[in-house]
C-alpha positions as CSV (number, residue, x, y, z in Angstrom):
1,X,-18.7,36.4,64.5
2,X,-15.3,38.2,65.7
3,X,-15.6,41.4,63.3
4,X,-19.0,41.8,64.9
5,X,-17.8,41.8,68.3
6,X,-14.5,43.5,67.1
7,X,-16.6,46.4,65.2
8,X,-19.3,46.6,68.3
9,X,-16.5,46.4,70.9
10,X,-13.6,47.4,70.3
11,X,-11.7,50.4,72.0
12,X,-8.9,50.7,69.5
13,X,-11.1,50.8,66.6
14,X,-13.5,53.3,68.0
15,X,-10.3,55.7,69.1
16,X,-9.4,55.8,65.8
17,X,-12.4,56.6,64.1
18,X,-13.1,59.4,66.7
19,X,-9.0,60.7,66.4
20,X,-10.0,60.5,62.4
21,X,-13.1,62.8,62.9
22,X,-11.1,65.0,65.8
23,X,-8.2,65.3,63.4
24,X,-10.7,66.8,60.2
25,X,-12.8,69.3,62.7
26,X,-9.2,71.1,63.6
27,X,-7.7,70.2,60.0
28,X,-10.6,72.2,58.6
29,X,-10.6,75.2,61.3
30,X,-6.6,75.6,61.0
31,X,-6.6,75.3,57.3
32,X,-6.7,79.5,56.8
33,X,-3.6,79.5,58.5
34,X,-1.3,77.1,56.9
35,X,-1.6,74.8,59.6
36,X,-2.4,71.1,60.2
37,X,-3.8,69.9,63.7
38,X,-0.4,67.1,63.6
39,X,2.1,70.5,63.3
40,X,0.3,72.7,66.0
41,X,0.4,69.7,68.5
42,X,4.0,69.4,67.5
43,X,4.5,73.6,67.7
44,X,2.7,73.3,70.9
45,X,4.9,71.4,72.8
46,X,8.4,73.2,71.4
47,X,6.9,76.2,72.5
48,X,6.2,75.0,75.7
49,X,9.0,73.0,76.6
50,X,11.9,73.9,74.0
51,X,14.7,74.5,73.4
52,X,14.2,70.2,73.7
53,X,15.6,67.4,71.9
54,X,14.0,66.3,68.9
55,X,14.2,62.8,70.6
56,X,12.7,63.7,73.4
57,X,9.8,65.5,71.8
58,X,9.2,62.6,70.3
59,X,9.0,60.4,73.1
60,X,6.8,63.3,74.9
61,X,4.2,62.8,72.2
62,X,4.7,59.6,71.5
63,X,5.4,59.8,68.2
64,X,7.3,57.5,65.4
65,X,10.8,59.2,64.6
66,X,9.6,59.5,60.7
67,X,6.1,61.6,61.4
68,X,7.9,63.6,64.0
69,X,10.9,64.4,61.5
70,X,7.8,65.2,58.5
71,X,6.1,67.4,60.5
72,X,9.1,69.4,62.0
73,X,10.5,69.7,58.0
74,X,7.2,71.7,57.8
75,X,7.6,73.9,60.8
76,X,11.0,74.8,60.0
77,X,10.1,75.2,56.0
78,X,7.8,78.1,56.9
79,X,9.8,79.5,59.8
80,X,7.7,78.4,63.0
81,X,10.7,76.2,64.1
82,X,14.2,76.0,63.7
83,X,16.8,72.7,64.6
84,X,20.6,74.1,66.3
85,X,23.0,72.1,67.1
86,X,23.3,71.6,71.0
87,X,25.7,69.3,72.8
88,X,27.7,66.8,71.6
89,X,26.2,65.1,68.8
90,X,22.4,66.5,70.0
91,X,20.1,68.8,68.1
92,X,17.8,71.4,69.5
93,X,14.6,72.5,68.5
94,X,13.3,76.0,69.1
95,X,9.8,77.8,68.3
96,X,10.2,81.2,66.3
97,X,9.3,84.2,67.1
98,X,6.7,83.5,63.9
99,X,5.8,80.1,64.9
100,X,4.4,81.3,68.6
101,X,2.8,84.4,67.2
102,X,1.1,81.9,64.8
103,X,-0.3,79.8,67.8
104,X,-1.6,83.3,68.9
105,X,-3.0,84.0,65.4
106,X,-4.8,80.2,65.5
107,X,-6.7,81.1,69.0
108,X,-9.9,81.4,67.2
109,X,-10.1,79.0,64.9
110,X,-8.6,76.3,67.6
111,X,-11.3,77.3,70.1
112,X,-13.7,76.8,67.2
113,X,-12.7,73.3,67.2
114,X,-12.5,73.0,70.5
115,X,-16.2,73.8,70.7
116,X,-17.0,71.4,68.2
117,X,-15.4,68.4,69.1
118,X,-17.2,69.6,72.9
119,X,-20.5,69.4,71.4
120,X,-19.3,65.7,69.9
121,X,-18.0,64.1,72.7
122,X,-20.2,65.7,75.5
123,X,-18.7,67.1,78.7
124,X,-18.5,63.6,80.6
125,X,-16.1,62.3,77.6
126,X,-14.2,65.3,77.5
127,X,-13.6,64.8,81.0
128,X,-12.5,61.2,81.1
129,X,-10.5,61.9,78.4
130,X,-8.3,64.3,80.0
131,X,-8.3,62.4,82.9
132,X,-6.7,59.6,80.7
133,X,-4.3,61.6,79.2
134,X,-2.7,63.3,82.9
135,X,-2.3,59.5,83.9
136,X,-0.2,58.9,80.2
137,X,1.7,61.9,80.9
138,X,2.6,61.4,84.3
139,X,6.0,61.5,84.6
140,X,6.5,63.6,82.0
141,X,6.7,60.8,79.2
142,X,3.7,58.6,77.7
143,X,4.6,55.1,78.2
């Protein structure tokens, strides 16, 4: 039967049950800080490669323009992030001052999590993962 071999096999389905589980370990550890796992990914990369394009940022993270404009209305609503206008009919997105002292402020509750989903996924996982990840970035844009 197909949803046998689809529930037994399946990559996609078991990537999104693990990203579901991933998602509530940080959800839970960043919760004291205001903070969802979605918006600190999101505050991560501003902070690293901002001022950037919304656009772009969106394309870096591969993510769907609606959840990337969501989770940047949050940033910006409590002052981690603010949107300027750049060139011509471009926007810009900055981190705050408040927004990278809170990704300093989340260090131990993040490394919590990190620990955690460790301890799930086991060091070989971990591994492959990121290997998997460096090949989707390469180029600077997951494709």
């Amino acid at each position: 039967m197909i949803a046998e071999t689809i529930a037994r096999d399946c990559i996609g389905v078991r990537i999104r049950l693990l990203n579901r589980v991933v998602t509530r370990l940080y959800d839970d550890a960043l919760r004291e800080h205001g903070l969802k796992l979605a918006q600190m990914n999101l505050l991560t990369a501003i902070a690293l490669r901002g001022p950037i394009q919304p656009a772009r940022l969106g394309r870096l993270l591969s993510l769907e323009k609606s959840t990337l404009s969501r989770n940047l209305r949050v940033l910006e609503a409590n002052g981690w992030a603010n949107t300027r206008a750049g060139v011509g009919n471009t926007n810009i997105v900055r981190a705050t001052a408040a927004g990278k002292r809170l990704l300093g402020d989340t260090r131990p509750a993040w490394r919590k999590a990190q620990e955690q989903v460790r301890t799930l996924m086991g060091a070989p996982a971990v591994a492959a993962l990121a290997e998997v990840v460096d090949r989707i970035w390469q180029d600077d844009a997951p494709r």
